[in-house]
NUVO-329548 format. One record per residue: residue in three letters; chain; x, y, z of N, C-alpha, C in turn. Coordinates in pm, whole numbers. Layout:
% NUVO-329548
NODE  code  unit     nxx     nyy     nzz    caxx    cayy    cazz     cxx     cyy     czz
NODE   ala     A       X       Y       Z       X       Y       Z       X       Y       Z
...
% end
This chain:
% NUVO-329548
NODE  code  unit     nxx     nyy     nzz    caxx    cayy    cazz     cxx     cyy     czz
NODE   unk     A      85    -118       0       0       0       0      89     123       0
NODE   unk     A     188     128     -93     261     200    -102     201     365    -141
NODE   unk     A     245     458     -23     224     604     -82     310     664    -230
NODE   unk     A     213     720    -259     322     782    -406     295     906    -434
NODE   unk     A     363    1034    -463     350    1127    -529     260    1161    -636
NODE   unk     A     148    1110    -701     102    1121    -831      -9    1042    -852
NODE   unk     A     -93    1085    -944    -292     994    -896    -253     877    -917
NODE   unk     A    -284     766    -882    -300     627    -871    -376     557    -967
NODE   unk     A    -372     460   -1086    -422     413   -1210    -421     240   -1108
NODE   unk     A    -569     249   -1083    -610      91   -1032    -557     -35   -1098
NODE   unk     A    -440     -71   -1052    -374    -189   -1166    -365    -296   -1103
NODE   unk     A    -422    -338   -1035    -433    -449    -901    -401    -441    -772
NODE   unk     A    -396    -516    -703    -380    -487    -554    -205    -426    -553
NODE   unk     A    -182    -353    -470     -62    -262    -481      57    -333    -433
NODE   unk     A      22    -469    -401     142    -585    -329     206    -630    -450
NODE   unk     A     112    -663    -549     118    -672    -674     197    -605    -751
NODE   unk     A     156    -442    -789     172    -385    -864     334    -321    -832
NODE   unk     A     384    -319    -719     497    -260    -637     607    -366    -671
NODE   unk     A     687    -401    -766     751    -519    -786     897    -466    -745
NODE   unk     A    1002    -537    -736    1118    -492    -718    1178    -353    -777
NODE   unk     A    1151    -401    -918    1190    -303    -966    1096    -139   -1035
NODE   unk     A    1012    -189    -974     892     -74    -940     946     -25    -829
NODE   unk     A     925     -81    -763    1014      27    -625    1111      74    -636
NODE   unk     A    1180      48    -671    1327     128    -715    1300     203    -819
NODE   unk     A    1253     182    -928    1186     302    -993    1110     449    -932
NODE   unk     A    1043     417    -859     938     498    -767    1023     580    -713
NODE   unk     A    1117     527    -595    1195     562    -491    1302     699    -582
NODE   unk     A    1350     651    -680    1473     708    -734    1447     855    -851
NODE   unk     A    1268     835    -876    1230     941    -942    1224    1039    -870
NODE   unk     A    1276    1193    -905    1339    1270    -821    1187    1348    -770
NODE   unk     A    1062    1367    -920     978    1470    -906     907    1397    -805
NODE   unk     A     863    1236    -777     797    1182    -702     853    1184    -579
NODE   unk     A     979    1210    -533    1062    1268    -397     980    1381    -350
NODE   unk     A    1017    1482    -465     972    1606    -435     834    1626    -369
NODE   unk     A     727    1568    -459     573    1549    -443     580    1504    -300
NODE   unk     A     620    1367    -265     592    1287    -151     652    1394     -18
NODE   unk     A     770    1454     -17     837    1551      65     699    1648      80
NODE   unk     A     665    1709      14     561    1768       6     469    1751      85
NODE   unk     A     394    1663      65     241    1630     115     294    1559     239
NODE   unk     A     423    1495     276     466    1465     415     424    1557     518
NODE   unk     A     519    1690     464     517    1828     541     410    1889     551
NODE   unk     A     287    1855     431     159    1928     548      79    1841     596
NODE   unk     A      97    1688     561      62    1626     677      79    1621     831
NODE   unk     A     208    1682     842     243    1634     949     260    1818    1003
NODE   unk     A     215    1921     947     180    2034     987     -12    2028    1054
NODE   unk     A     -86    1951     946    -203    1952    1025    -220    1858    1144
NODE   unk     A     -98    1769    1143    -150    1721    1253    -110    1775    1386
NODE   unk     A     -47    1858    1389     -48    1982    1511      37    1925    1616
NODE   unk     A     123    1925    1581     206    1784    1750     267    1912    1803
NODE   unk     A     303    1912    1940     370    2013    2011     492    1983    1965
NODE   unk     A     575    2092    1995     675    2175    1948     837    2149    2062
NODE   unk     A     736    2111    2190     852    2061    2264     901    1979    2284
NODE   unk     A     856    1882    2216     889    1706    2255     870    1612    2116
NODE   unk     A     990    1507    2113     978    1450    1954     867    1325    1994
NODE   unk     A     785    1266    1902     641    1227    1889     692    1076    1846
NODE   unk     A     597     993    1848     576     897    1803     504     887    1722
NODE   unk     A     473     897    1551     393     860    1442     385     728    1394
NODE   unk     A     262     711    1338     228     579    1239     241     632    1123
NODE   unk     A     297     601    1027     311     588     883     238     484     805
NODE   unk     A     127     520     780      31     379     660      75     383     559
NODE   unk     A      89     271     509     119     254     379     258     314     365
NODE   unk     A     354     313     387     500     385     402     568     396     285
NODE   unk     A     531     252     232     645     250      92     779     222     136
NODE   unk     A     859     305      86    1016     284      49    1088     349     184
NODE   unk     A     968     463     232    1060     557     389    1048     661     332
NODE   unk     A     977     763     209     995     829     180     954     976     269
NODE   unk     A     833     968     299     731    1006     442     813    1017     547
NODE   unk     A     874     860     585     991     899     728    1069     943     708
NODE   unk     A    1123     982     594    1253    1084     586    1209    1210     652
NODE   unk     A    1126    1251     618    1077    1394     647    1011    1357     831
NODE   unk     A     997    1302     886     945    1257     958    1055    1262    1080
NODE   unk     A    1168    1202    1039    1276    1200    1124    1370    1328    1105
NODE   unk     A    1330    1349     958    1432    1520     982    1352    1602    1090
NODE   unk     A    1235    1605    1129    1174    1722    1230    1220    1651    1352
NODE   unk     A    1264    1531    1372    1328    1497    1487    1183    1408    1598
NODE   unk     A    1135    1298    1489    1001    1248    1534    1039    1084    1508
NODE   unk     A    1018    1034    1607    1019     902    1541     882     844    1490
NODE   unk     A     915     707    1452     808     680    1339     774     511    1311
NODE   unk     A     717     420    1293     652     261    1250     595     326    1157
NODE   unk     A     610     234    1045     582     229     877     499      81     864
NODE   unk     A     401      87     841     292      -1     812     296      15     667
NODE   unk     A     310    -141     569     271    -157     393     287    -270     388
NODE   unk     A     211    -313     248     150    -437     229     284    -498     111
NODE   unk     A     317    -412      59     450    -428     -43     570    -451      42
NODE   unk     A     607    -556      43     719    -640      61     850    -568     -21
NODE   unk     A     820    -514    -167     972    -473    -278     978    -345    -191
NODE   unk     A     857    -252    -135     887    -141    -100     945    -112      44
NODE   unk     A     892    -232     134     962    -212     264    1131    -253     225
NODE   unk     A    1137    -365     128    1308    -440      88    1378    -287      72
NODE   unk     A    1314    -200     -34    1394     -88     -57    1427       3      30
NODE   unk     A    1279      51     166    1337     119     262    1438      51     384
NODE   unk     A    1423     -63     333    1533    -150     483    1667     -91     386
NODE   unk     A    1728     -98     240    1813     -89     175    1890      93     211
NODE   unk     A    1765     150     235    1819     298     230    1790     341     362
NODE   unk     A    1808     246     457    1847     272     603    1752     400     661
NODE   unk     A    1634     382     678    1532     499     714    1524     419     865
NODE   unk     A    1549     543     944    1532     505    1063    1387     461    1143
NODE   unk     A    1321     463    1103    1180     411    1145    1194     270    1112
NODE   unk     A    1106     210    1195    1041      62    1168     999      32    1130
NODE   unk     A     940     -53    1070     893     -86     935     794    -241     958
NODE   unk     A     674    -272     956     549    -380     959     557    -409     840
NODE   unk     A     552    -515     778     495    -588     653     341    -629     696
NODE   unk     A     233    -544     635      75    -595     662      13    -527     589
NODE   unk     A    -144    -577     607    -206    -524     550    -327    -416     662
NODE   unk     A    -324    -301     652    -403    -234     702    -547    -261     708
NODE   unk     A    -609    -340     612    -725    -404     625    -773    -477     685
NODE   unk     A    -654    -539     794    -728    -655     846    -697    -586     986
NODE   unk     A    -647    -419     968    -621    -348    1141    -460    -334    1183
NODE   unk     A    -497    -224    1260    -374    -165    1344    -336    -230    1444
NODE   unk     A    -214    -332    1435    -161    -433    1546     -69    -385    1638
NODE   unk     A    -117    -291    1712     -77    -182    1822    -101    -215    1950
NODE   unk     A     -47    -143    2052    -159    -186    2194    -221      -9    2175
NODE   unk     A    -291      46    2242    -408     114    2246    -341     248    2318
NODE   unk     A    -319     336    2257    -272     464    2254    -111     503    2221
NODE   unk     A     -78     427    2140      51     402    2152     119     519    2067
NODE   unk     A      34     597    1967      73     697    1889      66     847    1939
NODE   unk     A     127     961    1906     100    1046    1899      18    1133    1819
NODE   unk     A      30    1033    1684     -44    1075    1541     -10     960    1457
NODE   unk     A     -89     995    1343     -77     906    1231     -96    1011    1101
NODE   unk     A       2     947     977      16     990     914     -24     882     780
NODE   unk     A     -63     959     619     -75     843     565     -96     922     443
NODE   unk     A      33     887     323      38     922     202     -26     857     103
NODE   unk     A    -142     909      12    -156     781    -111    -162     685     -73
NODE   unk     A    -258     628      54    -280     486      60    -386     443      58
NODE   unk     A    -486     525     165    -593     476     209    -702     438     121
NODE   unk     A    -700     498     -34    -812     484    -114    -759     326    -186
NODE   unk     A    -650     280    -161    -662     149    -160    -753      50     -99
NODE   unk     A    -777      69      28    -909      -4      72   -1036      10      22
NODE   unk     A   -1106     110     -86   -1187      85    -110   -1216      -8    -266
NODE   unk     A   -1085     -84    -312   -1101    -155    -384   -1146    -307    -343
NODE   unk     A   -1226    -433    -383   -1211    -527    -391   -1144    -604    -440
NODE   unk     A   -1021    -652    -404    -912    -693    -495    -936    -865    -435
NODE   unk     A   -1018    -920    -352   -1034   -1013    -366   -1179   -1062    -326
NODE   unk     A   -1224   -1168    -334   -1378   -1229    -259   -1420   -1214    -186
NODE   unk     A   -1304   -1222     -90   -1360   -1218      64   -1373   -1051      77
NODE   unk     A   -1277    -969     -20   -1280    -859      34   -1407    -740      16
NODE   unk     A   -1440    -686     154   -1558    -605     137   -1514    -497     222
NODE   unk     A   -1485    -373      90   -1457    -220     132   -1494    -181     250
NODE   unk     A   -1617    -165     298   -1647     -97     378   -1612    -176     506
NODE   unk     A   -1624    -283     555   -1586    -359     685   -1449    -353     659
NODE   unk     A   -1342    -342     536   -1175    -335     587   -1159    -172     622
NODE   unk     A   -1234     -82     556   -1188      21     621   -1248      30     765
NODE   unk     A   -1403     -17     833   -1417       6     918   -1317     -44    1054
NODE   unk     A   -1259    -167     961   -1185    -269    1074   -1043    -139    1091
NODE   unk     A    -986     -95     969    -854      -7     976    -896     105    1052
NODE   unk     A    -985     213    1041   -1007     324    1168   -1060     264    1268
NODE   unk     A   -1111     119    1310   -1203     135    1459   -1062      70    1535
NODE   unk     A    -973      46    1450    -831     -23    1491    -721      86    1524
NODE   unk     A    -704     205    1408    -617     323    1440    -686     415    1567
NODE   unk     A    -792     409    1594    -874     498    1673    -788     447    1788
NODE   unk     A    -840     313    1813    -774     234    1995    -621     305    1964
NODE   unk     A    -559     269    1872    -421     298    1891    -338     410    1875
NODE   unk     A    -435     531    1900    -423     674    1882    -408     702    1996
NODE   unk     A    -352     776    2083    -363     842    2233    -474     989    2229
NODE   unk     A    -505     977    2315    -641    1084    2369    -604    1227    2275
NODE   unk     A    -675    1279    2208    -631    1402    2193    -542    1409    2102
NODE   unk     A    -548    1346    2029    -406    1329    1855    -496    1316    1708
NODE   unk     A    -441    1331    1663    -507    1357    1519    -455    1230    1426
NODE   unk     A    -523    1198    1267    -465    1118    1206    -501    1210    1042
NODE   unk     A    -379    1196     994    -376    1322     872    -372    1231     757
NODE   unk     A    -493    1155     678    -470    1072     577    -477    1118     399
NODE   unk     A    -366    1196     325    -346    1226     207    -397    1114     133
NODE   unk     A    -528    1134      23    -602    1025     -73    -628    1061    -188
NODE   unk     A    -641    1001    -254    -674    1054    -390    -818     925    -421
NODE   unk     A    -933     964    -401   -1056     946    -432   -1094     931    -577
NODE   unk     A   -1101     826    -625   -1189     818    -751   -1297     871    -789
NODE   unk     A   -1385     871    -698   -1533     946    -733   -1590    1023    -567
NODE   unk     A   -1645    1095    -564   -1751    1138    -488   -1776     991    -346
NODE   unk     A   -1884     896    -407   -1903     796    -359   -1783     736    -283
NODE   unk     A   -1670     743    -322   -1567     675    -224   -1527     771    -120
NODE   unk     A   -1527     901    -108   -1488     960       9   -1624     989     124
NODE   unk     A   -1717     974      25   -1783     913     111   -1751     835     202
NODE   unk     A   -1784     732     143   -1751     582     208   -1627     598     308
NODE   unk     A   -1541     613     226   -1399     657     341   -1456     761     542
NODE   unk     A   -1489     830     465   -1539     916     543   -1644     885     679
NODE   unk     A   -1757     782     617   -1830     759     715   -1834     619     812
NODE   unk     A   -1694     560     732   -1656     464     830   -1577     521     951
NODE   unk     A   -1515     625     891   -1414     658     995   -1470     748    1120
NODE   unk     A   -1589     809    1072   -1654     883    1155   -1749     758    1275
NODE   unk     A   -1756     660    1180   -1869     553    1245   -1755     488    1371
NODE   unk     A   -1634     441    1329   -1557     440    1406   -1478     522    1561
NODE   unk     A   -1536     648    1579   -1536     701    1671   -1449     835    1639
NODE   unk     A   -1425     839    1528   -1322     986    1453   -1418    1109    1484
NODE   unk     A   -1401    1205    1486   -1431    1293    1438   -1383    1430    1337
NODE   unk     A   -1396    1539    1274   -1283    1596    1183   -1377    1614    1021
NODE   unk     A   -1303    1568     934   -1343    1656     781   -1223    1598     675
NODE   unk     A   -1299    1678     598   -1217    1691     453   -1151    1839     422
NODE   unk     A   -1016    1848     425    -920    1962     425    -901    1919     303
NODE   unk     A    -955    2070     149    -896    2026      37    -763    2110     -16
NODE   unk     A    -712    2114     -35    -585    2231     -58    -626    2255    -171
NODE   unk     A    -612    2427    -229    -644    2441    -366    -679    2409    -442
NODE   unk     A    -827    2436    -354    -985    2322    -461   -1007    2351    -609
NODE   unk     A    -963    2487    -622    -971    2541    -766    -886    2504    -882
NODE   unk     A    -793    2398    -840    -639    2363    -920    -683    2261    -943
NODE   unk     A    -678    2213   -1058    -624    2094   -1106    -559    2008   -1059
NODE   unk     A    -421    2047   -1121    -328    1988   -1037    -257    1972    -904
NODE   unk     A    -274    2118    -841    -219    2108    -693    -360    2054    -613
NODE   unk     A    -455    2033    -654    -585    1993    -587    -525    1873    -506
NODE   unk     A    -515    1882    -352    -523    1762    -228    -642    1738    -176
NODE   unk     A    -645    1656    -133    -747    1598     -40    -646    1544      97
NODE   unk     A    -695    1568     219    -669    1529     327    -770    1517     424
NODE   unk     A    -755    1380     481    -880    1396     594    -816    1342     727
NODE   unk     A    -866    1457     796    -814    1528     923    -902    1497    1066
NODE   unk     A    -861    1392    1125    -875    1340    1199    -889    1378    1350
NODE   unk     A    -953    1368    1466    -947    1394    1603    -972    1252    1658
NODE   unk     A    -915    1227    1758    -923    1120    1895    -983    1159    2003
NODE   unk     A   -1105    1159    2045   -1154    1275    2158   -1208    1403    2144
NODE   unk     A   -1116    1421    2233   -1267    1573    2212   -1239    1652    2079
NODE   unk     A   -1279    1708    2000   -1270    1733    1861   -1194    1869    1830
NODE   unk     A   -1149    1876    1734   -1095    2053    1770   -1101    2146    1617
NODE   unk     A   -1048    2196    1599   -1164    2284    1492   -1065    2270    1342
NODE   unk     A   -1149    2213    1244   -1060    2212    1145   -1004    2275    1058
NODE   unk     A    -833    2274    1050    -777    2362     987    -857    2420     812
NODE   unk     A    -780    2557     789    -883    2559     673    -792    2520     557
NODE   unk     A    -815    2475     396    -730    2420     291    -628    2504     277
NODE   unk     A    -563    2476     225    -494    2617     109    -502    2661      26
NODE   unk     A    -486    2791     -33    -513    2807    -124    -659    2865    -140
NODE   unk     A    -750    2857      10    -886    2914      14    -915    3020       5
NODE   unk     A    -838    3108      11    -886    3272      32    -815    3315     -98
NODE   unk     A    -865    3450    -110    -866    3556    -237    -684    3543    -274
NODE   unk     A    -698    3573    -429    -520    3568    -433    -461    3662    -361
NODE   unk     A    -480    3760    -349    -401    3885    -231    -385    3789    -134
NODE   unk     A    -488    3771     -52    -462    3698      92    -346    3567      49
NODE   unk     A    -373    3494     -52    -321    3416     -51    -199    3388     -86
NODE   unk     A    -122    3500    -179       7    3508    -197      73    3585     -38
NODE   unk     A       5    3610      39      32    3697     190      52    3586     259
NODE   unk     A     -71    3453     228     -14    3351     342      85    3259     268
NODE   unk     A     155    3283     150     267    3169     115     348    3262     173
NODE   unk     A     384    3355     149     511    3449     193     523    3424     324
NODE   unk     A     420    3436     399     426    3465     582     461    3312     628
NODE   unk     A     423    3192     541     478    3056     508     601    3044     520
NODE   unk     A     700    3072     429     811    3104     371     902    3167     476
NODE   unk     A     872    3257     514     960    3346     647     937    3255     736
NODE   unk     A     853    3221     781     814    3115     886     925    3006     883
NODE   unk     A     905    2918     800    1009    2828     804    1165    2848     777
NODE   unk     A    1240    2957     709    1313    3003     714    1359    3064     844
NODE   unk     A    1248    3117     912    1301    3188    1094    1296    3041    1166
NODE   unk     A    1248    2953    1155    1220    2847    1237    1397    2750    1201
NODE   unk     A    1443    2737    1089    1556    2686    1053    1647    2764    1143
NODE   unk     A    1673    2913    1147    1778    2944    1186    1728    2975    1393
NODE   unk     A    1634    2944    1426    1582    2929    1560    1716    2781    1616
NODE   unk     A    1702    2638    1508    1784    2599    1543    1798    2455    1517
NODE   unk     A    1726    2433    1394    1735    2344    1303    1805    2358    1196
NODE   unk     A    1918    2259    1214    2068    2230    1071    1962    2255     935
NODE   unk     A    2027    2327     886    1986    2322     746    2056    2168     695
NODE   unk     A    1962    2127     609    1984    1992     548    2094    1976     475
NODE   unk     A    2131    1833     512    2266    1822     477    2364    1862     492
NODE   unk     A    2372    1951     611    2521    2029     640    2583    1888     761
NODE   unk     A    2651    1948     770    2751    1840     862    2687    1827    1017
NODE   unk     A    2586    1974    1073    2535    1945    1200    2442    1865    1189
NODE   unk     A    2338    1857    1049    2275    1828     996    2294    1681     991
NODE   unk     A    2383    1587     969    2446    1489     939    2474    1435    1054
NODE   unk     A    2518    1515    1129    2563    1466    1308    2434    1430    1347
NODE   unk     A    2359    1510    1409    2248    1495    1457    2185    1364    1437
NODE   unk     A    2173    1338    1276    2121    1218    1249    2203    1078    1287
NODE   unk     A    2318    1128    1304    2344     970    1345    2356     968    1494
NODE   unk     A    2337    1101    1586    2333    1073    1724    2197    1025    1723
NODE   unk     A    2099    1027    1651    1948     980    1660    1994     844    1624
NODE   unk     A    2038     781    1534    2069     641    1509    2140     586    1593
NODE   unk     A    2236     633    1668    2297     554    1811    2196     582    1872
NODE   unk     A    2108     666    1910    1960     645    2044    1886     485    2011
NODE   unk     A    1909     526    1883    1807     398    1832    1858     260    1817
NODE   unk     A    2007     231    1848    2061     123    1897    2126     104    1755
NODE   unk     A    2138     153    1666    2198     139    1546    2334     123    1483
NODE   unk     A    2418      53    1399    2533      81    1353    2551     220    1282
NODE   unk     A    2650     288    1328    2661     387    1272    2799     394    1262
NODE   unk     A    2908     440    1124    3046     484    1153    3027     641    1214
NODE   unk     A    3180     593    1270    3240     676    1375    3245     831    1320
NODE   unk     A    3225     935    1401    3236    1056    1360    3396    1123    1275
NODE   unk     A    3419    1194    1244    3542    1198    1192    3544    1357    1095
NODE   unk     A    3684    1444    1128    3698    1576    1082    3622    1562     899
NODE   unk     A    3633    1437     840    3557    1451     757    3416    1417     689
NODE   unk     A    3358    1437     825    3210    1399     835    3135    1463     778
NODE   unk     A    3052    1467     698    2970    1599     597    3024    1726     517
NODE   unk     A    3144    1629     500    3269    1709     381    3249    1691     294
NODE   unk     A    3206    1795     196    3156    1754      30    3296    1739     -20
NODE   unk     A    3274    1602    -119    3379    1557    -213    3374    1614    -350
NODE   unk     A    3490    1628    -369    3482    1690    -501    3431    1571    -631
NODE   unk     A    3431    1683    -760    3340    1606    -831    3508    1500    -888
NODE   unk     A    3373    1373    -927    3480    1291   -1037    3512    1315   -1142
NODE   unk     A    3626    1299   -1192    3663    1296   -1287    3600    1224   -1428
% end
């Protein structure tokens, strides 16, 4: 149930369709990086986690780690739930520090019961509303997957699921299982008027409910070129507050003092640790 950057063409069940070298295809296309980086970061902006303490997320449908990259750069750890076997092989290959489940979300969240801070979930979920086999019936696997993420949500956390909906009728469906399940929350569309930047996200509460963020891209273009800019400074003041810009060498440190927390092999630090090499010849 691999997440992906780009609308989804129903080509069989996605265990299937995700082959070795599909995944490595996927993984290595730069614009589908870009995309997935993307919709990571406002996933994991609506889901609102405090600011003082690094979180525990679920990742559905994970794929390759592309999601936990971004996930562990904010300094969050993370479990990666997917049904593709080539795509978890590839993220075990490119060493993403999160954990990683081989399953299927349809048959439920094999958690003990509040164990998350949030959940996150790229391009997956409208996989469950296919029948890809006999036994399988849409609406009881999604009800079984939210009445399952709900227990394993902690009081008061959100679950931010990025989908791409075939018709009307399926977000429905999506929608009123998850609500039937004990959710409460909406449909956050980002720049309903676009074509192409058009998202869908549905924005989740555990408890008492809290008020849902509004899309992007909703207000008049004045306002709205005012809130990319005020965007923009934002995360730029927040980098130099006291987050390594990527890929610099503190940048590089950091991450592998997070990989020794996490009990990991890591080589030894060294004066030429995040020393750019010159080009080859």
């Amino acid at each position: 149930m691999a997440g992906s950057g780009r609308r989804p063409e129903h080509r069989g069940p996605p265990e299937l369709f995700y082959d070795e070298a599909e995944a490595r295809k996927y993984t290595q296309n730069s614009r589908v990086v870009e995309i997935q980086s993307q919709m990571s970061e406002r996933a994991v902006e609506l889901l609102g986690l405090p600011e003082d303490r690094p979180c525990l997320l679920l990742d559905v449908g994970c794929g390759s780690g592309l999601s936990g990259d971004y996930i562990s750069d904010e300094g969050h750890y993370w479990i990666g739930m997917d049904i593709s076997r080539a795509m978890l092989d590839v993220a075990m290959e490119r060493e993403v520090e999160g954990d990683l489940l081989l399953a299927d979300v349809g048959h439920g969240i094999p958690f003990r019961a509040g164990m998350f801070d949030g959940c996150i979930s790229i391009s997956a979920v409208q996989w469950l509303c296919n029948a890809d086999k006999k036994s399988h019936s849409p609406s009881k696997r999604l009800y079984r997957f939210f009445s399952t993420l709900y227990t394993a949500l902690a009081r008061g956390s959100r679950a931010v699921l990025q989908l791409y909906p075939e018709n009307s009728e399926q977000l429905e469906l999506i929608s009123a299982q998850a609500m039937r399940a004990g959710f409460t929350g909406g449909m956050v569309v980002d720049y309903p008027n676009s074509a192409k930047a058009k998202k869908f996200f549905l924005c989740l509460f555990v408890g008492a409910s809290g008020t849902l963020p509004k899309g992007l891209g909703t207000e008049c273009a004045g306002e709205e070129r005012h809130q990319a800019k005020f965007t923009n400074e934002r995360t730029r003041f927040r980098n130099t507050k006291g987050k390594s810009v990527k890929k610099s060498r503190d940048w590089i440190l950091e991450k592998k003092e997070r990989r020794r927390r996490q009990g990991k092999e890591v080589r030894a630090d060294t004066k030429y640790t995040g020393r750019k090499r010159r080009p080859r010849f």
